[in-house]
N, C-alpha and C positions, 0 to 999 in steps of 0.2 A: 424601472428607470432604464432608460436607454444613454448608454455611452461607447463614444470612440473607442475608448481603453479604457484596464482598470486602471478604478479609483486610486487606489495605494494609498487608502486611507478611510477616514469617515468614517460609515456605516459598517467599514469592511472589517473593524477593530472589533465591531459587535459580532461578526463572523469569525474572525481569531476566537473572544471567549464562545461563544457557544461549539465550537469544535473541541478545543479546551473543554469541557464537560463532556462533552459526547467521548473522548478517549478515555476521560476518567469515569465515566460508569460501563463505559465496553473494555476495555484493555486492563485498566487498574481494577474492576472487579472481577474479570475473567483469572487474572493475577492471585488475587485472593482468594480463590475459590478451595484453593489447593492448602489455606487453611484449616477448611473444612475436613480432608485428607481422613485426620486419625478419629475424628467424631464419626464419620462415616463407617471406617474401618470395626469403632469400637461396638456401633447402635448395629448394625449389620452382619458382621461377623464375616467377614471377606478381606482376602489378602492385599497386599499391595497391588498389586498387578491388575487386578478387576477393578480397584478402586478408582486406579491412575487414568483410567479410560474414560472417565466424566471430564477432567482436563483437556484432554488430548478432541473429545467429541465438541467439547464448546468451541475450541480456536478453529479446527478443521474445519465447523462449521460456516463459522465466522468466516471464516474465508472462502469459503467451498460458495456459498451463496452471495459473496460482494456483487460480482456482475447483476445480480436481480437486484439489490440495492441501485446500482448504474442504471440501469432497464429504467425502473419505477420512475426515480427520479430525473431521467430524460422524460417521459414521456406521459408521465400526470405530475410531478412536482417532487422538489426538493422540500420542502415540507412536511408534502402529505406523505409522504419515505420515513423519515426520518420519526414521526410522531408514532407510524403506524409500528416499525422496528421499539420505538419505546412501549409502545403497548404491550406488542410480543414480548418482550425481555420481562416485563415486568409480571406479566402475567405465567413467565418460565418460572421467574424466583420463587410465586405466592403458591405454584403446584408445587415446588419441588418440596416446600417447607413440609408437604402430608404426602412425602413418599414411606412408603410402605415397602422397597425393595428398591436396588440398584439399577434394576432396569428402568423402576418409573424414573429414577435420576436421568438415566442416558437421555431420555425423550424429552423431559420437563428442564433439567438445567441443560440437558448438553444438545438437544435439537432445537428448542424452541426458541430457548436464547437466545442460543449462537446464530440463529437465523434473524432473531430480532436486533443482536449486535451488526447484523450484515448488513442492515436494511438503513443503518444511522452511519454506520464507519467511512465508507466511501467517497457518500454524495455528501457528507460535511467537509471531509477533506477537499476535495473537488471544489468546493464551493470558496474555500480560501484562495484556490490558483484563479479561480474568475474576481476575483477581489485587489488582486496585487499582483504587480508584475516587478518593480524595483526592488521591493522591498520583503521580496515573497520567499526567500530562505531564514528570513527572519520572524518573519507571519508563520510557517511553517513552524518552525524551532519553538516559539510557544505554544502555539497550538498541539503539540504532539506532547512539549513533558506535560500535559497532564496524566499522562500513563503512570511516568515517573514519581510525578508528587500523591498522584491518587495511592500508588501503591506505598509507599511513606506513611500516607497519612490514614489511607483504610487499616490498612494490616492491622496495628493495633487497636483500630475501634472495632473491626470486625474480632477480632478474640476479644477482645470485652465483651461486646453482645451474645457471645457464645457462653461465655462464661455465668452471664445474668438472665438470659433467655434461651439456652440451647442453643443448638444447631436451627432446629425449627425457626424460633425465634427470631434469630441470628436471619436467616434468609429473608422470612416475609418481609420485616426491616428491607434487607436491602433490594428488596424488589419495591416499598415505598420510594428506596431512594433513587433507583432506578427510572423512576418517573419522570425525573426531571428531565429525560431526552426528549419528551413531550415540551417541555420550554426549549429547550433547544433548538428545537425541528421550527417552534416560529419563530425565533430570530434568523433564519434561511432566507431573509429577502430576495427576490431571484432578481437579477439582472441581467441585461439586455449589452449585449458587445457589436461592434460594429461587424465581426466575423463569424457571430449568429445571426445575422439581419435575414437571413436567406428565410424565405416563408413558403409555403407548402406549393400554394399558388403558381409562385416564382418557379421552382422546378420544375414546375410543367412546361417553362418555354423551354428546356433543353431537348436536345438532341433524344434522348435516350425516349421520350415519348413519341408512340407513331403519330406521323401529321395527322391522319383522320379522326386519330383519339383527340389532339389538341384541338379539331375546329367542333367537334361534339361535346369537351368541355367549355371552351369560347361562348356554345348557345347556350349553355346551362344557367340559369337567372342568377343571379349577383346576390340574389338571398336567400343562397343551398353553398356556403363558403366551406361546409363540414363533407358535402360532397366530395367536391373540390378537393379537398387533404387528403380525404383519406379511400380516396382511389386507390384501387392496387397497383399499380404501376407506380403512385406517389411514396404509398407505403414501402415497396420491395427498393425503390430509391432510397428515402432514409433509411432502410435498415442497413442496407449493403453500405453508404456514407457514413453510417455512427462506427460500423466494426472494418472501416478499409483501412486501417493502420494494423491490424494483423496479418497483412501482405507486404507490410514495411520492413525492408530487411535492418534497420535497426530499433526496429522494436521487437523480432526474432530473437536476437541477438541477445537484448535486454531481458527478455522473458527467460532464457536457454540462463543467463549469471542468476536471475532472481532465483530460479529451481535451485542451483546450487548452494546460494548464499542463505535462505532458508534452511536449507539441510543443515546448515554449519552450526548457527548460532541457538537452532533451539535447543541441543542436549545439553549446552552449559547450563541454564536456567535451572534443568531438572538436576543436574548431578553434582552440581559444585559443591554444595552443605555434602554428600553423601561423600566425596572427596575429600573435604578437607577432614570429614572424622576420622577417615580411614586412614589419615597420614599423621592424626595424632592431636588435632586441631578438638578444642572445647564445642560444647552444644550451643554456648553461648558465643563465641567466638566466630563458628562457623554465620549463627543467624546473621551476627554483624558483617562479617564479608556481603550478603544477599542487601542487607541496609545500603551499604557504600553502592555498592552496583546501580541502587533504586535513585539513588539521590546524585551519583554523578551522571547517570544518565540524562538526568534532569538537565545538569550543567553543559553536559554534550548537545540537547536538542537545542538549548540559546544561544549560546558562544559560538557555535559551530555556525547555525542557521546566521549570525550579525557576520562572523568574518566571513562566509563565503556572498554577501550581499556587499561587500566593500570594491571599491572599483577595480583592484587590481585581483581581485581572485573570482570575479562574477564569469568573465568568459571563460572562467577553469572549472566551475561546479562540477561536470563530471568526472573530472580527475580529482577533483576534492573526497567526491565521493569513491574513487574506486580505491584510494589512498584509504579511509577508513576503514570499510568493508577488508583489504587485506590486513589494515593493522590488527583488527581483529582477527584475521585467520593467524596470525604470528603469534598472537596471545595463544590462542589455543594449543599451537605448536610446543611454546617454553612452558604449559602447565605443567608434566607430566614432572617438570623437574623441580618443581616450587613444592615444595614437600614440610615447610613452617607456615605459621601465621606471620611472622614477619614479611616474610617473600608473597603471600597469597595476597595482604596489602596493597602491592602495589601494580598489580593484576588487576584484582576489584577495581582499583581508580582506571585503569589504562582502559582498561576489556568495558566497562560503564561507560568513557567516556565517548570512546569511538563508535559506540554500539548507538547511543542517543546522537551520535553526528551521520551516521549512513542512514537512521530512520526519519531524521527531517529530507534528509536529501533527495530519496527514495522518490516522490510526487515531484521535488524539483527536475529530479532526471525524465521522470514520465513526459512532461510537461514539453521537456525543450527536443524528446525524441516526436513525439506525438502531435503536440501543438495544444492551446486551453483549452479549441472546440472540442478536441475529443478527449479532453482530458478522465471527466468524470466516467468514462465507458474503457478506458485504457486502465483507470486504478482499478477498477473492477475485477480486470482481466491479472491487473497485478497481483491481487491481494487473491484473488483466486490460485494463483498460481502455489501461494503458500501453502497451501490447505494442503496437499498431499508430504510435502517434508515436515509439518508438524503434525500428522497424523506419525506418523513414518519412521524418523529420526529417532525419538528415544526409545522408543521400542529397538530397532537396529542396533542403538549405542548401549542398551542394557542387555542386550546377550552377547557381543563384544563383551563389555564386562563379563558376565557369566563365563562363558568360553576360555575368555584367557587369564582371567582371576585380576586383572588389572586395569587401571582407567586410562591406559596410556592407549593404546589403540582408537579408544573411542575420541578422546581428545585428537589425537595426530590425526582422523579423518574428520573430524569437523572443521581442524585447522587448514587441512589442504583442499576441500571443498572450500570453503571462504575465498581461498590464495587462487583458486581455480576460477573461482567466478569474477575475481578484480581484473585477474589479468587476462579473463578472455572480453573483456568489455573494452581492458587500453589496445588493445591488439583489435579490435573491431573500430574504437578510435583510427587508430593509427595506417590503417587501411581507410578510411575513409578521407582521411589529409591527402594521404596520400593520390587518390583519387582524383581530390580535388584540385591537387598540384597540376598534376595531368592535364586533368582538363583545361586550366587556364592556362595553359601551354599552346594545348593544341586551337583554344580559339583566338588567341596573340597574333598567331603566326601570320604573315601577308600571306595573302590570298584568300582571307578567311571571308565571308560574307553574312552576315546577319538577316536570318528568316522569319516572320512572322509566325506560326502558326494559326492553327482557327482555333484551338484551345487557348490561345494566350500565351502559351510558351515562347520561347526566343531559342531557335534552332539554328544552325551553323553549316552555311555547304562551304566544303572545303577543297579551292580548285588545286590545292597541291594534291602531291601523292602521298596519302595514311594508307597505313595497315588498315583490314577492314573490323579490324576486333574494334580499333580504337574509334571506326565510324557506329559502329553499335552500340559501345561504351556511352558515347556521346550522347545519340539519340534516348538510350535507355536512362540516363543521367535527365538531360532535359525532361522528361514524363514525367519521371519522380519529384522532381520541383514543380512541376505545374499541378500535381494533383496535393502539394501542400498547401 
């Protein structure tokens, strides 16, 4: 189906749920996996440390491989991506179930998986920003607590199943259930935008093809159109067009906080239960802290995603977002002194819910740095960027521990990575206002003239006398808006 804009609705609701599932059997089973932990520990006879590394290899994956998720799904189908990653995933669980040793884990849950959760994660998200554009921090916000409610609602089906069919057991199961990203992958309808209309053909009348090439394609018969595309010259075209937003100095910028704010927030997840026991806190008491975390998060990706879609806070989304992302770095900061269950309370609600408002946010921001068309190939590049802080982080944060015999260190620098990543994104804001103050200054001024370009752009010769930084500024300002 071909449209102007998105929908902001319809069909695109059936997009919301099937994204909705796809986080809940990649995110929320990745999640529980770590159930698995002490059966592991106990069938195998291997310490923590070797254990923890089947975790750390499924997420790294996951993300390490989104870009080939992006790839696929630009360039044979959002679909056949997503059906194909459900296949993998599923077929990780049903080998892992007859492993024989930790290493066949690392390869079967934690390489095959995580490349199968790669191949679904992305281009469904993606697929909700081609769907909504009013209403799309709120499309977002549900779509994403399925992580949240999946892990709610798995945790204790999955220790049930362990409990009634092993560990073994326990996986093949969830490698059946795992299937379902195969339904998901065809609810993917693709859709056609007015600012994808460009077709392979069309390229060719640009500049960047030599004229002799263009009248050599011109004789070519009108039915060889697969010629036609995939010319190399067509091709070296769209590939440089799909990844020209990694020369965008704000989406530099954007990548440079994601590396940050990744570091921060994943050694909470692993260490917090290990915290609160050492400060005196119950087995039972602790798990319930990791429950609140799971279920306000949930409440963070709705509430969050509805109020930043409300008129007066839509042009602020990325200060919405960089407000979260440090709320959470503050959290992290005040742990070290929460030393009850009463106080760790109301951490779990703050630290949950902030946490589930910067992860709907996360593709809103991609979105409005990048633009839709490239959106799918930009989360890629996002979610890739994770992969190395959550290999990374609790290993770092667990000899910190070791070293200093305390969680305060490790905490205080996840907290000030967080605080690092907000504030160098409103500070890359704030220069770019700035900027733009500037420039509607200097093209105000009389004497200013309005220039055509042959790109399209609208250039400014200025018969007063500029500095010549601010003639450069200028012209390198105008490029940057023509090539959006």
């Amino acid at each position: 189906a071909r449209h102007n804009g998105p929908p902001d609705g319809g069909w695109g609701w059936m997009i919301v749920a099937g994204c909705f599932l796809v986080t809940i059997c990649t995110r929320a089973v990745t999640r529980c996996i770590s159930i698995f932990f002490v059966e592991f520990q106990a069938y195998f006879g291997q310490d923590y440390a070797r254990t923890a590394w089947i975790h750390s290899i499924v997420d790294c994956a996951t993300m390490l491989c989104a870009p080939l998720g992006s790839l696929i799904s630009n360039h044979v189908s959002c679909q056949v991506g997503i059906m194909l990653g459900g296949l993998l995933a599923s077929a990780g669980l049903i080998l892992s179930s007859f492993a024989t040793s930790l290493e066949h884990l690392y390869l079967s849950l934690g390489v095959l998986t995580g490349l199968g959760f790669a191949l679904c994660y992305s281009p469904a998200i993606a697929m909700v920003g081609k769907y909504f554009n009013k209403r799309k921090a709120l499309a977002y916000g549900i779509a994403m607590s399925g992580s949240g409610i999946g892990t709610f609602i798995l945790a204790p089906v999955v220790q049930l199943l362990i409990e009634q069919f092993s560990w073994r057991g326990a996986l093949l199961i969830l490698g059946g259930f795992v299937l379902n990203l195969c339904v998901c992958g065809a609810l993917m309808r693709p859709i056609a935008l007015k600012e994808d209309r460009k077709t392979a053909p069309e390229f060719l009348e640009q500049d960047y093809v030599p004229k002799a090439q263009k009248r050599d394609l011109k004789r070519m018969s009108v039915c060889s159109p697969l010629i036609k595309a995939w010319s190399h010259d067509c091709l070296c075209y769209c590939s440089w067009k799909e990844y020209d937003f990694l020369l965008m100095p704000g989406f530099m910028v954007l990548a440079v906080s994601v590396l940050f704010m990744a570091y921060g927030c994943s050694p909470l997840f692993v260490y917090l239960v290990p915290y609160a026991l050492s400060v005196g806190v119950s087995h039972h008491q602790a798990a319930f802290l990791m429950s609140i975390l799971g279920v306000i998060d949930i409440i963070g990706n709705i509430t969050f995603g509805w109020l930043t879609d409300r008129r007066c806070l839509k042009k602020h989304r990325h200060f919405c977002y960089l407000f979260a992302v440090g709320m959470d770095g503050l959290c992290c900061l005040f742990l070290p002194v929460l030393q009850n269950f009463p106080l760790l309370v109301p951490f779990s609600f703050t630290f949950g819910y902030f946490d589930g408002a910067y992860v709907t946010l996360i593709p809103v921001v991609t979105a409005d740095v990048v633009g839709t068309s490239s959106l799918s190939s930009a989360l890629g590049v996002v979610y890739f960027l994770h992969a190395i802080p959550y290999l990374v982080s609790p290993p770092v944060a667990g000899w910190l521990v070791d070293t200093t015999g305390s969680y305060t260190a490790s905490f205080l620098l996840c907290g000030f990575s967080m605080i690092f990543s907000s504030t160098l994104l409103c500070f890359a804001r704030l220069a770019k206002k700035i900027k733009r103050t500037h420039l509607r200054s200097l093209t105000n001024e009389p004497g200013t003239k309005q220039h055509i370009w042959t790109n399209g752009a609208i250039a400014y010769s200025v018969t007063a006398e500029l500095d010549q930084k601010d003639v450069e500024f200028l012209a390198a300002d105008t490029n940057s808006y023509s090539n959006r």
